[in-house]
C-alpha positions as CSV (number, residue, x, y, z in Angstrom):
1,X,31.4,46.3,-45.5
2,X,31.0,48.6,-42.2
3,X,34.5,48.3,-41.9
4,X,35.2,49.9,-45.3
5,X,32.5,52.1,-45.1
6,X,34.0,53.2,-41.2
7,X,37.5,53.7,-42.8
8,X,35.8,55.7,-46.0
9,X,34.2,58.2,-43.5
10,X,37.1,58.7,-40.9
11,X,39.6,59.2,-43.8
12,X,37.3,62.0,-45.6
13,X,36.4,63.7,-42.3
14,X,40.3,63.7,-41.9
15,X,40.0,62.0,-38.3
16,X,43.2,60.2,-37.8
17,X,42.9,56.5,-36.6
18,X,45.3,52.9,-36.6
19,X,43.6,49.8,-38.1
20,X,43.9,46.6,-36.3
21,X,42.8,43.2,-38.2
22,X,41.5,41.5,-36.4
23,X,42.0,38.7,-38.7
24,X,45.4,38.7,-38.0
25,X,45.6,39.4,-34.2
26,X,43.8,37.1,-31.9
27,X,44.7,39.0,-29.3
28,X,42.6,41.8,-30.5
29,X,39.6,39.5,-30.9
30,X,39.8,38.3,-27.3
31,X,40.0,41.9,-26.0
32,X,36.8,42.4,-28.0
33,X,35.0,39.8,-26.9
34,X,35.6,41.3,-23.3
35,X,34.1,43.8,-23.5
36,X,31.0,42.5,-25.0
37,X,31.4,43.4,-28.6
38,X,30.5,40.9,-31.0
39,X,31.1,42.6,-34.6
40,X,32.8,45.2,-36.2
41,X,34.3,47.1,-36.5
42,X,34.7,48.5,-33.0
43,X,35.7,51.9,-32.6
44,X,37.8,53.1,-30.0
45,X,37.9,56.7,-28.7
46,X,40.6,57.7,-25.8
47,X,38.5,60.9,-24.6
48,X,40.4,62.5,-21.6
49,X,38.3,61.3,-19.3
50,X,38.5,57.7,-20.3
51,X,37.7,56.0,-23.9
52,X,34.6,55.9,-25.6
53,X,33.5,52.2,-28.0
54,X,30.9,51.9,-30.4
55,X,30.5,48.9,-33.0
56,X,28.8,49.3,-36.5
57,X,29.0,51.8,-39.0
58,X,28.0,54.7,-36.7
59,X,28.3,58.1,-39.1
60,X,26.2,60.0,-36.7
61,X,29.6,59.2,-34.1
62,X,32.4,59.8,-36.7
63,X,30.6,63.0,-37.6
64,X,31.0,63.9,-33.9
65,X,34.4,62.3,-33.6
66,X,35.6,64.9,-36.4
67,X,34.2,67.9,-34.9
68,X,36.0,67.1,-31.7
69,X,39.1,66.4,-33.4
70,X,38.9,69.8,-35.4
71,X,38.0,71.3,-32.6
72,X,41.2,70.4,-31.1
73,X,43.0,71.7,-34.0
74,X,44.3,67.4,-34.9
């Protein structure tokens, strides 16, 4: 369900965004698993100054992920 509910969110706040399942690519899961996440989904952010991960439905981040993205006229 935070998956859905992640993907609800970004798509009404208009914040573009590319799904990987990672059902279907183990290669995602093992990257995942690096860097210490252990649910999702895991959000990835590429910021300029290097990227930004949360895990969870986090609206209080998407909320601020869409104002930067408006901001920056995307």
């Amino acid at each position: 369900m935070p998956c859905k509910m992640t993907k609800n969110q970004l798509t009404k706040l208009a914040v573009p965004y590319i799904e990987i399942d990672v059902s279907q690519d183990p290669d995602s899961v093992r990257t995942l698993r690096a860097l210490g996440y252990r649910t999702t989904p895991v959000v990835q952010v590429d910021l300029p100054d290097g990227s930004d991960y949360w895990d969870g439905y986090r609206p209080d981040r998407i909320r601020a992920l869409a104002y930067l993205v408006k901001g920056q006229g995307v």
